[in-house]
DSSP file (Angstrom, degrees, kcal/mol; ACC not computed):
  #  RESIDUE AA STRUCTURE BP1 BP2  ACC     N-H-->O    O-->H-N    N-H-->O    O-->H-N    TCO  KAPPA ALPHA  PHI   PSI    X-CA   Y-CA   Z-CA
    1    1 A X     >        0   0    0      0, 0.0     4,-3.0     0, 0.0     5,-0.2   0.000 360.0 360.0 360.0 -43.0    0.0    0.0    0.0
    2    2 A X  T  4  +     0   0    0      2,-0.2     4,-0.4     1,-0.2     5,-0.1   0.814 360.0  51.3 -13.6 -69.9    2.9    2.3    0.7
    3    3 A X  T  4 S+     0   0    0      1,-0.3    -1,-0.2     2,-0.2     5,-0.1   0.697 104.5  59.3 -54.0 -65.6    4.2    1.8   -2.6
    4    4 A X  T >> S+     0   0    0      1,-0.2     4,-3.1     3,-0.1     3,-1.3   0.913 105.3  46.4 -40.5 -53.3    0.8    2.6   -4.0
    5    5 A X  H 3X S+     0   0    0     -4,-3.0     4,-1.3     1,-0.4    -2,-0.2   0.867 110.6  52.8 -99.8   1.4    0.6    6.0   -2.6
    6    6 A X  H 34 S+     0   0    0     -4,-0.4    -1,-0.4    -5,-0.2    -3,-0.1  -0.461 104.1  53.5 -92.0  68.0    4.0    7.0   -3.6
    7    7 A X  H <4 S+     0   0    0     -3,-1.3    -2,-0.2    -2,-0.1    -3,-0.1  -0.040 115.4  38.3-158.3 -49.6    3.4    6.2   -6.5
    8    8 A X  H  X S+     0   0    0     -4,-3.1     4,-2.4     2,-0.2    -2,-0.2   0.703 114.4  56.6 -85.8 -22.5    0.0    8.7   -6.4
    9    9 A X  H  X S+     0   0    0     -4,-1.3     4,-2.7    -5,-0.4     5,-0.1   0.984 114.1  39.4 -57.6 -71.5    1.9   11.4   -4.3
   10   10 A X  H  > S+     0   0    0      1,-0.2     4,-0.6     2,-0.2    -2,-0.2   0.398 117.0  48.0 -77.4   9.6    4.6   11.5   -7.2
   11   11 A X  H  > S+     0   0    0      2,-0.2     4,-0.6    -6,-0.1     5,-0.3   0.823 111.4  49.9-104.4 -78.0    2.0   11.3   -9.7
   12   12 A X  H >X S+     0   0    0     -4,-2.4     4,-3.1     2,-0.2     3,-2.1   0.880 111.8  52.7  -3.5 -81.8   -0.1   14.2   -7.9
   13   13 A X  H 3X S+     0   0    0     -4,-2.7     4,-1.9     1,-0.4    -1,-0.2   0.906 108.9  46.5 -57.8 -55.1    3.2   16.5   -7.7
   14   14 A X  H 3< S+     0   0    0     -4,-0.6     4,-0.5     2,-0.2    -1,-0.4   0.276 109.3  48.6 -98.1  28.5    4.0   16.2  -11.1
   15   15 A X  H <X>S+     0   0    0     -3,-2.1     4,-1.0    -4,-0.6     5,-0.6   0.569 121.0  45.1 -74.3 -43.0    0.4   16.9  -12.7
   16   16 A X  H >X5S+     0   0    0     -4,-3.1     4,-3.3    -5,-0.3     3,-1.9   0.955 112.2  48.3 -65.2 -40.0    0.7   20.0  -10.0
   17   17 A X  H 3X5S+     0   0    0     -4,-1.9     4,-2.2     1,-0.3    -1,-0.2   0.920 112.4  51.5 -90.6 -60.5    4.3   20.8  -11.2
   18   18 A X  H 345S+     0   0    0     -4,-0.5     4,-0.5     2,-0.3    -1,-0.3   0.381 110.5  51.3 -37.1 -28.2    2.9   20.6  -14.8
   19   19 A X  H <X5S+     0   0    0     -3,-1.9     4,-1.8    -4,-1.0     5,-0.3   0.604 105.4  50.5 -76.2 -59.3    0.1   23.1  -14.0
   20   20 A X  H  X<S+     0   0    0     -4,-3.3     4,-2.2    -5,-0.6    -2,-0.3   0.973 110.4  44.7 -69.3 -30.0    1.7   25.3  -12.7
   21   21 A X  H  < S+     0   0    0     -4,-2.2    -1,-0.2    -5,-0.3    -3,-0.2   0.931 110.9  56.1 -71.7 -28.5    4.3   25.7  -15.3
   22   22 A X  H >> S+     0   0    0     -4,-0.5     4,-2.5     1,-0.3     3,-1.0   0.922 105.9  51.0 -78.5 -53.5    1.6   25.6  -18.0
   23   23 A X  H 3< S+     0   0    0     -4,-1.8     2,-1.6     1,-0.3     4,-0.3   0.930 113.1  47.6 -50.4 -54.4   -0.2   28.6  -16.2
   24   24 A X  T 3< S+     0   0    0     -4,-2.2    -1,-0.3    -5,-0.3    -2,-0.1  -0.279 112.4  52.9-103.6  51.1    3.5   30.6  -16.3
   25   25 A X  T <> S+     0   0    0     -2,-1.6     4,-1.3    -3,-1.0    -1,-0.3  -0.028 113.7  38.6-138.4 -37.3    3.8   29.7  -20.0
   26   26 A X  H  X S+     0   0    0     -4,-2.5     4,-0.9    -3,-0.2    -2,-0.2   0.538 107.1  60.5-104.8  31.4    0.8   31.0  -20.8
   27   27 A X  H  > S+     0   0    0     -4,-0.3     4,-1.7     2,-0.2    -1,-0.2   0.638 114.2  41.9-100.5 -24.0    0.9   34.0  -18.6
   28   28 A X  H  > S+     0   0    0     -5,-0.2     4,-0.8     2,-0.2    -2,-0.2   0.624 112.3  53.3 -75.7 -15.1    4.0   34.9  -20.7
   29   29 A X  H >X S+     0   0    0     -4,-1.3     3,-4.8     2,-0.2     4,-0.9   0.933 110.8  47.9 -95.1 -97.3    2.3   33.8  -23.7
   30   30 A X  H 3X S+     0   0    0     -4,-0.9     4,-0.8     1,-0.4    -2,-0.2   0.383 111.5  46.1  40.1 -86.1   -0.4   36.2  -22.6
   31   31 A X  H 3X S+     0   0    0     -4,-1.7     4,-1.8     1,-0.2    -1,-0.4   0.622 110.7  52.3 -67.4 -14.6    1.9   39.2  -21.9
   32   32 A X  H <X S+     0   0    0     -3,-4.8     4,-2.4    -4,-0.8    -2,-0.2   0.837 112.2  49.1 -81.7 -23.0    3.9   38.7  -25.4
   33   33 A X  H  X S+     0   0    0     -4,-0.9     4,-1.1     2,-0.2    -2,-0.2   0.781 115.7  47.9 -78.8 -13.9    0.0   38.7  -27.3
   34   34 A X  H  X S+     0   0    0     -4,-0.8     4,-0.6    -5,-0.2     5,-0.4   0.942 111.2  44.2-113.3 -65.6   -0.7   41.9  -25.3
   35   35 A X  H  X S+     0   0    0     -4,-1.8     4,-0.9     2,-0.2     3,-0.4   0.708 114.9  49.4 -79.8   4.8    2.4   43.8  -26.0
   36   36 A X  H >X S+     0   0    0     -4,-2.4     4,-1.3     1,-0.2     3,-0.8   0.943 112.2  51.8 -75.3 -65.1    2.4   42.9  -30.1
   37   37 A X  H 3< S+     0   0    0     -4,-1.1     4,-0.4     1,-0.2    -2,-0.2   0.424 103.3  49.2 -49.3  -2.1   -0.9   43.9  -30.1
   38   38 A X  H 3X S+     0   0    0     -4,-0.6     4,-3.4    -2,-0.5    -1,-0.2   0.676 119.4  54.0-109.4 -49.0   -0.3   47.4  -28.4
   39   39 A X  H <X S+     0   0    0     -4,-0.9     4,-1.0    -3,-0.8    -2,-0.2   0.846 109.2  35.3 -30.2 -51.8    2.4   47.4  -31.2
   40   40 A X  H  X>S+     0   0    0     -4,-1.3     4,-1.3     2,-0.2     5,-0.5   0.813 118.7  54.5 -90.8 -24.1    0.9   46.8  -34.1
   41   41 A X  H  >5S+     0   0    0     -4,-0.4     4,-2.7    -5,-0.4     5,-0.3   0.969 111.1  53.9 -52.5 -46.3   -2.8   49.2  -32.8
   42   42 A X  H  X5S+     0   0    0     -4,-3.4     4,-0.8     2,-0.2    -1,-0.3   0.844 114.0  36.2 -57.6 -37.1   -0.1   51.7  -32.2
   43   43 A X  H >X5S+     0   0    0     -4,-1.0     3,-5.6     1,-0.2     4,-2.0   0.999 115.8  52.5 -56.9 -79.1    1.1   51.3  -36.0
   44   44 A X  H >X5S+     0   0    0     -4,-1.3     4,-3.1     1,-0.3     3,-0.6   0.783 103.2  60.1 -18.7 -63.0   -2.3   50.8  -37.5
   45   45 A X  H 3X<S+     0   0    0     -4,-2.7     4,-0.7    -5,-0.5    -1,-0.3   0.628 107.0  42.8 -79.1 -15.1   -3.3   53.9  -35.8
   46   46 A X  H <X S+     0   0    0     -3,-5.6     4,-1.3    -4,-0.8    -1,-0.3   0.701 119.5  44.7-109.4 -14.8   -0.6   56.2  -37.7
   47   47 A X  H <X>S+     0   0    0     -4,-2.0     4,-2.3    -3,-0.6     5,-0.6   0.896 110.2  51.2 -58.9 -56.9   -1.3   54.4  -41.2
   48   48 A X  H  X5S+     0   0    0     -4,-3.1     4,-0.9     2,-0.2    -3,-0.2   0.824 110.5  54.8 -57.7 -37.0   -5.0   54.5  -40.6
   49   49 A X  H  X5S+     0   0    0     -4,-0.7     4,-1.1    -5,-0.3     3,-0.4   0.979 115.1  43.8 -24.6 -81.8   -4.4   59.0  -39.8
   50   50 A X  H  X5S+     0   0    0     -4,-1.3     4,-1.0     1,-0.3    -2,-0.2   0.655 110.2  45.7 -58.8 -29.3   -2.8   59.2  -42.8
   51   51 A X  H  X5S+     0   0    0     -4,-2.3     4,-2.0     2,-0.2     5,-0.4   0.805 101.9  72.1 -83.6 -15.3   -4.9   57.2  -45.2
   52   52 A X  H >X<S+     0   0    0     -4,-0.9     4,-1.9    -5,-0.6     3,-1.3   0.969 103.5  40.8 -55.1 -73.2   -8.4   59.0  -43.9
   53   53 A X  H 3< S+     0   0    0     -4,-1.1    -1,-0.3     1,-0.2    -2,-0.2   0.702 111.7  50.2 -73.1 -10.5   -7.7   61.9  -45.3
   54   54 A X  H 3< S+     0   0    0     -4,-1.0    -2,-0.3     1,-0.1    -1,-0.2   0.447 117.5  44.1 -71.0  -5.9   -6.4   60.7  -48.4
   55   55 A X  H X< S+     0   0    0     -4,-2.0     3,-0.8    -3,-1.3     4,-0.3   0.557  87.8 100.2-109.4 -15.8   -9.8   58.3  -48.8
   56   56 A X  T 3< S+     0   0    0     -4,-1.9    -3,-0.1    -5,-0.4    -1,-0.1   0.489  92.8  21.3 -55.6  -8.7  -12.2   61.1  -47.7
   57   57 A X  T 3  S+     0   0    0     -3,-0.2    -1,-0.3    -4,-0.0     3,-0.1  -0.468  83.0 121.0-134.9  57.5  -13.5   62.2  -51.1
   58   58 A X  S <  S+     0   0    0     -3,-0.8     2,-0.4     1,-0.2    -2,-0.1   0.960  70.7  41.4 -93.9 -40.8  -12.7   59.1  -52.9
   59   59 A X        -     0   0    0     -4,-0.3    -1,-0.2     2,-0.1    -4,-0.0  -0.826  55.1-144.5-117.8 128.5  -16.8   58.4  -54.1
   60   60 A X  S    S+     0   0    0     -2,-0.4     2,-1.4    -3,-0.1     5,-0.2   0.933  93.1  72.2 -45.1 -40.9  -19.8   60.0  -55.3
   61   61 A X        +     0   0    0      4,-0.1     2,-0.2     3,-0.1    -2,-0.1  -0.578  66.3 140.2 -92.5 134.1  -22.0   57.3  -53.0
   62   62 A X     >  -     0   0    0     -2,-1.4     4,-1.4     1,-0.0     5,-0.1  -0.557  67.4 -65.4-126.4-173.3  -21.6   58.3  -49.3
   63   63 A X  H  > S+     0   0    0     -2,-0.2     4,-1.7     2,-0.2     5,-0.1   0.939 131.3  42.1 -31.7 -54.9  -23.8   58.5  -46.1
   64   64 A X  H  > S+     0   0    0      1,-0.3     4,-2.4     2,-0.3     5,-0.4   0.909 111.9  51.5 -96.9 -48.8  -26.0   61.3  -47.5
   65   65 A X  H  > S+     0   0    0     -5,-0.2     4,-1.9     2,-0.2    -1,-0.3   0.971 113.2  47.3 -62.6 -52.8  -26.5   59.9  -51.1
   66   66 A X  H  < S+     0   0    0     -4,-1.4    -2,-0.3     1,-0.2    -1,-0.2   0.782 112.8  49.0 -73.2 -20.9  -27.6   56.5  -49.7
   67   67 A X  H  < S+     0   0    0     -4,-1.7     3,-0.4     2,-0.2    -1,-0.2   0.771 108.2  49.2 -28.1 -60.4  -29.8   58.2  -47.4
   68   68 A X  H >X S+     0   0    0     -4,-2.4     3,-1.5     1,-0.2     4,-0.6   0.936 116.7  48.0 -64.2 -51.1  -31.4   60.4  -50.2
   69   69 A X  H 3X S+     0   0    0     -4,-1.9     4,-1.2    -5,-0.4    -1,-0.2   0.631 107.9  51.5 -57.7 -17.6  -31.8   56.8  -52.1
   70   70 A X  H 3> S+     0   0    0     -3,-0.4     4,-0.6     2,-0.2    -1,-0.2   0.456 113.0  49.2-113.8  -9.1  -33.4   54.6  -49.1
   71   71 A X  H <> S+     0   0    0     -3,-1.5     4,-1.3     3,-0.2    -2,-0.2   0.478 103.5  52.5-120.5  15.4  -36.0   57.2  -48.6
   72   72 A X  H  X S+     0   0    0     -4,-0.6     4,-2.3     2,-0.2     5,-0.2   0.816 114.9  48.9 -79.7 -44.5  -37.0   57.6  -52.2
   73   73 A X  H >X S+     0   0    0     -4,-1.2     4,-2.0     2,-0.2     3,-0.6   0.978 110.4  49.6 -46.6 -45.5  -37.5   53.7  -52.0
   74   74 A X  H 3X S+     0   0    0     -4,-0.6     4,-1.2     1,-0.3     5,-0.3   0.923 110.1  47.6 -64.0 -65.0  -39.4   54.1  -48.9
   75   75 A X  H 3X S+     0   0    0     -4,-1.3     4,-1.4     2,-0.2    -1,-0.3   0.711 117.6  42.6 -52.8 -20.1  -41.8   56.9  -50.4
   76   76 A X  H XX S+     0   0    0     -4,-2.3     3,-1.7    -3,-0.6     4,-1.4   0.942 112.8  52.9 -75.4 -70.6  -42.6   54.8  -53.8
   77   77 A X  H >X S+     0   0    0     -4,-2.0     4,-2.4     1,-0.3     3,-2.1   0.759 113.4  40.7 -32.1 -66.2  -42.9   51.9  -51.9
   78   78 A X  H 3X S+     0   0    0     -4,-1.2     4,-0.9     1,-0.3    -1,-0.3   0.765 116.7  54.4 -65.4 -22.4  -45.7   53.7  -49.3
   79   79 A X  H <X S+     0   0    0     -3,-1.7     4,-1.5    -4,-1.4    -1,-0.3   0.799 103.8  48.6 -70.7 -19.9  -47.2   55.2  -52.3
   80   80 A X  H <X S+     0   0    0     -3,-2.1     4,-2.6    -4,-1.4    -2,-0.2   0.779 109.5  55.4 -82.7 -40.3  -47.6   52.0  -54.1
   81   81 A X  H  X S+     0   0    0     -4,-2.4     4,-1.1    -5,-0.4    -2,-0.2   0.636 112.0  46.2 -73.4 -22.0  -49.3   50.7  -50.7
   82   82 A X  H  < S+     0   0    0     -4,-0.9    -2,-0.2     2,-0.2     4,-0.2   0.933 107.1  51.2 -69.4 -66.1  -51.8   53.7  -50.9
   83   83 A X  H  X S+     0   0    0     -4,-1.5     4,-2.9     2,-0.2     3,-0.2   0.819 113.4  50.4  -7.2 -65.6  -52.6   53.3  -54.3
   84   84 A X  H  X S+     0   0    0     -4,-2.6     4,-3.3     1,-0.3     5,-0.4   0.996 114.3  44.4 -53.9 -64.5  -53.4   49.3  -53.3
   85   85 A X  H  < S+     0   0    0     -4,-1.1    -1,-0.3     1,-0.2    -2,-0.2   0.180 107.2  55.8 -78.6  14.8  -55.4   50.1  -50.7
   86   86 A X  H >> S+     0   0    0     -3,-0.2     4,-2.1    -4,-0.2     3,-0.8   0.643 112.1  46.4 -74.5 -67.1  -57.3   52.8  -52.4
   87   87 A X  H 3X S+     0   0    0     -4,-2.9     4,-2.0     1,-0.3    -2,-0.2   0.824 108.1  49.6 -36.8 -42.1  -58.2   50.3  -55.1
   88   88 A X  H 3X S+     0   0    0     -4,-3.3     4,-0.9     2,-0.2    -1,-0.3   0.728 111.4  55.0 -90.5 -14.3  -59.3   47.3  -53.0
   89   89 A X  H X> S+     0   0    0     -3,-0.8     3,-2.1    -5,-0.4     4,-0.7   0.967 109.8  45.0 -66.8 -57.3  -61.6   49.8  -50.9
   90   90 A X  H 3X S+     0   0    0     -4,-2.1     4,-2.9     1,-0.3     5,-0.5   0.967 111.0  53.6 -77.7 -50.9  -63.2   51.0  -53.9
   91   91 A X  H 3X S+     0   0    0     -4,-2.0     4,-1.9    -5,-0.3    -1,-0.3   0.836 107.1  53.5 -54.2 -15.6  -63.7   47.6  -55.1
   92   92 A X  H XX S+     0   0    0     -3,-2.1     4,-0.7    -4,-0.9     3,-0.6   0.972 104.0  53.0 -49.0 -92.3  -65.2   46.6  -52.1
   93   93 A X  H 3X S+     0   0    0     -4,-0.7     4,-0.7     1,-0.3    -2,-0.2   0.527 113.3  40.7 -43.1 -40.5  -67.5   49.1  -52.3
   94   94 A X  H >< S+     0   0    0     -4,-2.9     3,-1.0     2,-0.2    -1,-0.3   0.991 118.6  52.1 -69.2 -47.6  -68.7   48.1  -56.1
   95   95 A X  H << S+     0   0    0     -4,-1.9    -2,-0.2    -3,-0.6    -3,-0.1   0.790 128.0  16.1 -29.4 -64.9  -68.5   44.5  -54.9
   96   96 A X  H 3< S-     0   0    0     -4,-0.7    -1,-0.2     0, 0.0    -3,-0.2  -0.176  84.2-171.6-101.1  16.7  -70.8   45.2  -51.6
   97   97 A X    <<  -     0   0    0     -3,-1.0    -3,-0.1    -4,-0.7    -4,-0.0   0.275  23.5-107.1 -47.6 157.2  -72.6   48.5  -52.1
   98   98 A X        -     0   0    0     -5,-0.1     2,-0.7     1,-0.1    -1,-0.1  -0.282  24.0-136.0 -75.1 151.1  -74.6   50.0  -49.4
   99   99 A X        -     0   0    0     -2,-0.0     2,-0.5     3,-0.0    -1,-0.1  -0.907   5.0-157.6-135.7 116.1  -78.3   50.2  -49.2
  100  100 A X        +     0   0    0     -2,-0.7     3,-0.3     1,-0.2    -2,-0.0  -0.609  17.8 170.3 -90.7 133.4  -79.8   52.9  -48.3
  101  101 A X        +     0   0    0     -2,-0.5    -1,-0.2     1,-0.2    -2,-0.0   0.760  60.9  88.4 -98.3 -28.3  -83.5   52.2  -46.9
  102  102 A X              0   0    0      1,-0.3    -1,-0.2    -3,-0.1    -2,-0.0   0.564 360.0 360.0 -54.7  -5.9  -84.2   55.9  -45.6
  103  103 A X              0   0    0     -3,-0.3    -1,-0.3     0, 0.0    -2,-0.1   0.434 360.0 360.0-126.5 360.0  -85.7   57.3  -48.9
């Protein structure tokens, strides 16, 4: 029985020993992904300055032109939907006319 649980003692110790290193491999791992990324944002961030204002008038279609364009859809579209539903009332109305009994 001894035998047995030095056998699960040293077994024990080196899953712990093996944890723990794995944790201080990827806590270095960790800190190298966090300072190349601080790296490269800082890079990015003085390309991406410069190019803005050389791409800022690159195209006719922008915000305000696709804007203009999504609410022309929208009014044909609600005009077309007036239009329907003007038509199918009044065809109701030949369909079903009213009768007046008062005269």
């Amino acid at each position: 029985m001894s035998n047995s649980n030095k056998t699960n003692n040293n077994n024990n110790n080196q899953q712990e020993d093996e944890h723990t290193e794995s944790v201080e491999v990827l806590r270095e791992r960790l800190n190298t992904m966090k300072r190349l990324i601080s790296e490269r944002q800082a890079n990015n961030n003085d390309l991406w300055a410069s190019n803005h204002y050389r791409n800022k008038n690159v195209g006719i279609i922008d915000g305000n032109f696709l804007s203009l364009a999504f609410a022309g859809a929208l009014f044909v579209i609600l005009c077309v939907a007036v239009y329907a539903f003007y038509n199918l009332y009044h065809a109701i109305l030949k369909k079903f006319p009213s009768q007046h009994t008062e005269l």
